[in-house]
C-alpha positions, 0 to 999 in steps of 0.5 A: 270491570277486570272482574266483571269480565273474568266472570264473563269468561269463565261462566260464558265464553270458555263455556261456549268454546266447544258450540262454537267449534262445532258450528264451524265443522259444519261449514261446507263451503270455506267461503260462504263462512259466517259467524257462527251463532253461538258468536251472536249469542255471546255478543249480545249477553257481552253488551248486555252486561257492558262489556262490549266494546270495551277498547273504544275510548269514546263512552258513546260507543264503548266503554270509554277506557283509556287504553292503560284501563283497557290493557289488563282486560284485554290480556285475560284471555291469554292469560286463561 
């Protein structure tokens, strides 16, 4: 999975990083914010792949990691 999610960051997140920020320049109004749809694209590919919901320990709503499995894979993106 640590690998799995490494990839994932690699090849669609960072990708990603200058639609999503530009979707966001072009709210308007602060207050009608949404998540920007590249966001729901991301979202989708991430379950897709099981790497969605990954610090959930019930496996019928997540990954069903424990939070010591969880840890590493929620450190990579501060570590990148």
């Amino acid at each position: 999975m640590f690998s799995a999610s490494l990839r994932s960051l690699h090849e669609q997140v960072l990708p990603a990083e200058p639609e999503y920020c530009a979707q966001l320049q072009n709210v308007s109004d602060w207050r009608s914010w949404k998540q920007p749809p590249v966001m729901e694209t991301l979202k989708a590919k991430a379950r897709a792949a099981g790497l969605w919901n990954l610090f959930l320990p019930d496996g019928k709503y997540g990954a069903g990691l424990s939070n010591v499995e969880y840890a590493p894979l929620a450190r990579l993106p501060g570590d990148l």
